[in-house]
C-alpha positions in Angstrom: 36.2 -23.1 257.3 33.5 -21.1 256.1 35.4 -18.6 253.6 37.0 -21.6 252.0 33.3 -23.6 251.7 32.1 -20.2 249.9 34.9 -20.5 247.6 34.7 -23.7 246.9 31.0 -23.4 246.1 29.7 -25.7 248.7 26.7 -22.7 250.0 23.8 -23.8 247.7 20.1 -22.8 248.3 17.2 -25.0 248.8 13.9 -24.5 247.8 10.4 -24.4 250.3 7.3 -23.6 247.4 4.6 -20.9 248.1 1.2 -21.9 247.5 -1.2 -20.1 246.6 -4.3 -21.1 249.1 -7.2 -20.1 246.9 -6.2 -23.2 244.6 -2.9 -24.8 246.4 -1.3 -24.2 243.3 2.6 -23.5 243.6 3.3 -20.0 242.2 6.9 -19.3 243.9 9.4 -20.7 246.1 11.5 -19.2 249.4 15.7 -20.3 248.7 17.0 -20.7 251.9 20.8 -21.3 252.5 22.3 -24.7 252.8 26.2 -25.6 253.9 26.7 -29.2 251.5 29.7 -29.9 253.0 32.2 -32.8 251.3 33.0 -36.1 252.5 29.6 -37.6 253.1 29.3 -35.1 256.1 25.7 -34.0 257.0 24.7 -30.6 255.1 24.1 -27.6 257.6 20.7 -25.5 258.0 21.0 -21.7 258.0 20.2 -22.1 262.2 24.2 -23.5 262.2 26.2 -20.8 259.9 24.0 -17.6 260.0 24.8 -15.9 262.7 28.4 -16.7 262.4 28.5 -15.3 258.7 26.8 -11.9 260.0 29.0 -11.8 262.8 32.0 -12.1 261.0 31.1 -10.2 257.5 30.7 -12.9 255.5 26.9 -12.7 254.8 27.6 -10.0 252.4 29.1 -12.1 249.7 27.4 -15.6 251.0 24.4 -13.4 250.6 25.5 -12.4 247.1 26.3 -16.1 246.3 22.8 -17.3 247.4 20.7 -14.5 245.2 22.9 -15.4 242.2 22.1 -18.9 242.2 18.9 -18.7 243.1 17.7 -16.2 240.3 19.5 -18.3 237.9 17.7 -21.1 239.1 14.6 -18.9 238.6 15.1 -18.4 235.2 16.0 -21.8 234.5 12.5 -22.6 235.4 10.9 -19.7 234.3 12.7 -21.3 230.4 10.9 -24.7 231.3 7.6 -23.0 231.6 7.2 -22.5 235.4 6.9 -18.6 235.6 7.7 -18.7 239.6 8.3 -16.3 242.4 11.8 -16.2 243.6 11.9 -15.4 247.3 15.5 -14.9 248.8 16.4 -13.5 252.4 18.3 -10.3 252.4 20.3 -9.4 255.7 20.8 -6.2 257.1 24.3 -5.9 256.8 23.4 -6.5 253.2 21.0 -3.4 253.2 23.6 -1.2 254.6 25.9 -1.7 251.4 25.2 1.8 249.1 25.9 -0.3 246.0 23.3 -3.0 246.7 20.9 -2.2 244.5 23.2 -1.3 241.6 24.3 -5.6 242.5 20.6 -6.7 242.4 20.0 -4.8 239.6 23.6 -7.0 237.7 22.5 -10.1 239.2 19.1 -9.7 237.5 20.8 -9.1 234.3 23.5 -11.8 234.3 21.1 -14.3 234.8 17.9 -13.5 233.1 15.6 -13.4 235.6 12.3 -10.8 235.1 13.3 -8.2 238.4 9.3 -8.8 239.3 9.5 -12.4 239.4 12.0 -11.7 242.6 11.1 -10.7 245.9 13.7 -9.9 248.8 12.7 -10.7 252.2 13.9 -8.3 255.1 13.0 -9.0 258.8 11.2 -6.8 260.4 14.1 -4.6 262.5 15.2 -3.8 259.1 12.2 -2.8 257.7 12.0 0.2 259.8 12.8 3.6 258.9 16.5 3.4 258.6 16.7 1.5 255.5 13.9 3.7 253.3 16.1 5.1 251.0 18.0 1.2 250.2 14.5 -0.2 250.0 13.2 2.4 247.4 16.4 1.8 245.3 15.2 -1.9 245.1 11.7 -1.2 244.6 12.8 1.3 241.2 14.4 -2.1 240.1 11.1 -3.4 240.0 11.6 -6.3 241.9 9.0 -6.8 245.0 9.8 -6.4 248.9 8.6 -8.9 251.6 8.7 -8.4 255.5 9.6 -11.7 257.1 8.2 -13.3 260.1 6.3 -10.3 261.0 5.0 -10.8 265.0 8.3 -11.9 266.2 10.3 -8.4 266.1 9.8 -4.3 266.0 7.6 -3.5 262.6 3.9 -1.8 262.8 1.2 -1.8 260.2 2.1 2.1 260.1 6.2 1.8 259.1 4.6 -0.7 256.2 2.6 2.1 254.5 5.3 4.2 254.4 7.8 1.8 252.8 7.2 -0.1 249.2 6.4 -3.3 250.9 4.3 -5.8 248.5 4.3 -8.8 250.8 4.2 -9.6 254.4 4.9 -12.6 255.6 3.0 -14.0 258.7 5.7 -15.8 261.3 4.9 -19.7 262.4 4.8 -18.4 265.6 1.9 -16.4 265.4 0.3 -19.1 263.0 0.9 -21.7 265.4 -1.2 -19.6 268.2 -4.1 -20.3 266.3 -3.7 -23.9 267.5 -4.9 -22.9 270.8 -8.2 -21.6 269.3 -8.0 -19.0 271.2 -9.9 -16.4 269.9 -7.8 -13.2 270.0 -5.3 -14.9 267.9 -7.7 -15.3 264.9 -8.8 -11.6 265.6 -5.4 -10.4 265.6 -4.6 -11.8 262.1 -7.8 -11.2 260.6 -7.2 -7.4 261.2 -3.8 -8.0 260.0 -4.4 -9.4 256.7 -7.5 -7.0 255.9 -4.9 -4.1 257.0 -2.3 -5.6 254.4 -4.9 -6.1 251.4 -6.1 -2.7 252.1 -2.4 -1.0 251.6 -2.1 -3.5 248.7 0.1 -6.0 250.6 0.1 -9.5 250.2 0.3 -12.0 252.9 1.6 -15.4 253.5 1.6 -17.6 256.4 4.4 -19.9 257.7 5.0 -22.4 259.4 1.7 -24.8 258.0 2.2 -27.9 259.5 -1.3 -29.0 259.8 -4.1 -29.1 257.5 -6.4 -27.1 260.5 -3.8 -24.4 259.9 -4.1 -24.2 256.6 -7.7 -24.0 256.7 -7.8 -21.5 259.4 -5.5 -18.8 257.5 -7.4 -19.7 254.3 -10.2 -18.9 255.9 -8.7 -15.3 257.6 -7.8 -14.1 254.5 -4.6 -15.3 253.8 -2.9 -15.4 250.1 -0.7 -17.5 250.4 0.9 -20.4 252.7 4.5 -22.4 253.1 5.2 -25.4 255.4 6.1 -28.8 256.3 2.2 -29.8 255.2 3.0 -28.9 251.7 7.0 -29.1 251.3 10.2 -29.4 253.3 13.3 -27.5 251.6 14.4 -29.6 248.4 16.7 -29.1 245.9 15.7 -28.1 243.0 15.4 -31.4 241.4 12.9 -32.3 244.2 11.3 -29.2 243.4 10.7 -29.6 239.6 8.8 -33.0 240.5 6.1 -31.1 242.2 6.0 -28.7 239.4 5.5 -31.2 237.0 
C-alpha cells in the first residue's frame, strides 16, 4: 500500500519544537514522518513504515516528499514572522544518492526556504567516514548538519571534528540515565557537551519528559532540548498556536 499512500500524498510530517533552554523559547522544530491514512483509520508513527520504506527503496522519494513539505512549511512560517529551524531526518540510503545535494540544493529553491534555516539529521553509522564527501556537498549548500541520537550507535567525538557537523543531538536514552542520578552519567555528558561547544557543535537533548531532566541538561551545558514536557508531534496548525 505504501507506493500508492506516497502518491496519493497521504505521508505528511509532523512537527516536535526545539527549545532553546537558556530561555525555553522555541527557535526550530524536528518534522518527523506521519502515514494519515483515509477512512477514519488511525495515522501511523515512523516506528510502523520506516524500516519497511528503507528496506524496500522507497525512503528515497518518501524522504524527498518529507524535506519538500517540510521546508515549505518552513518558509511558510518564516513569511508569518517565525524565523525557525527546520530539522528533517536524512536516511542513509538517501546519502548514498550522488545527486543529493544537487536535490537539497532544488528543494531549497522551489520553496524559499534560507539553506541555513535547515538542518539534516544523520544517525550516527552514517556519520562516519564513508559519507565525508556527501556531507561536504551539503555543508557548501550552507545548510547545517546534525548527528542524531548520538550514544545509541558507532560515532566518536574524533569522526565529528573531522566532518562539518554543527549540531549533535543527545539520544533519550542517555538523557533518561540521568534519572538514576548516578553520577557517571552526568560526567559523561558534561564532557560531551564541553567537547561539542569546544569544536563549535551545538547540542540538544531528547527525550525531556520531566522537568528534573530539563533542569539537569540545562544545567550540563546543554543548548537546546525536545520532548514530551514541552510538545508531542503536532501538525502544524497545533504548532503555530505555541508560536503565537
Amino acid at each position: 500500500a505504501m507506493p500508492v499512500a506516497l502518491a496519493k500524498g497521504e505521508f505528511v510530517p509532523h512537527y516536535q519544537p526545539l527549545y532553546r533552554l537558556s530561555d525555553l523559547k522555541v527557535v526550530g522544530v524536528e518534522a518527523l514522518a506521519r502515514w494519515q491514512r483515509p477512512d477514519g483509520l488511525p495515522a501511523l508513527n515512523p516506528q510502523q513504515f520506516i524500516d519497511l520504506a528503507e528496506r524496500t527503496g522507497l525512503i528515497r522519494p518518501l524522504g524527498r516528499a518529507l524535506l519538500e513539505q517540510a521546508c515549505r512549511q518552513g518558509a511558510a512560517w518564516r513569511e508569518e514572522g517565525h524565523d525557525l529551524l527546520v530539522s528533517v531526518n536524512l536516511s542513509p540510503l538517501q546519502l548514498g544518492e550522488p545527486g543529493l545535494a544537487a536535490e537539497v540544493a532544488d528543494i531549497l529553491h522551489r520553496t524559499g526556504l534560507p539553506a541555513h534555516r535547515l538542518q539534516l539529521e544523520i544517525t550516527e553509522s552514517a556519520a562516519a567516514d564513508q559519507h565525508r564527501d556527501r556531507l561536504r556537498e551539503l555543508a557548501a549548500l550552507g545548510l547545517r548538519l546534525a548527528v542524531d541520537d548520538f550514544g545509541t550507535g558507532y560515532a566518536n567525538l574524533t569522526v565529528l571534528s573531522r566532518l562539518p557537523v554543527t549540531g549533535l543531538k543527545v539520544a533519550g536514552e542517555l538523557v533518561a540515565d540521568l534519572d538514576t542520578a548516578a553520577p557517571a552519567a552526568a560526567d559523561i555528558l558534561r564532557h560531551t557537551i564541553g567537547l561539542c561547544h569546544d569544536l563549535g557543535i551545538e547540542v540538544t537533548a531528547e527525550g525531556l519528559e520531566t522537568e528534573a531532566r530539563e533542569r539537569l541538561v540545562s544545567e550540563l551545558g546543554c543548548d537546546l532540548g525536545q520532548g514530551y514536557l514541552f510538545a508531542r508531534p503536532a501538525p502544524p496548525a497545533e504548532i503555530g498556536v505555541l508560536l503565537g
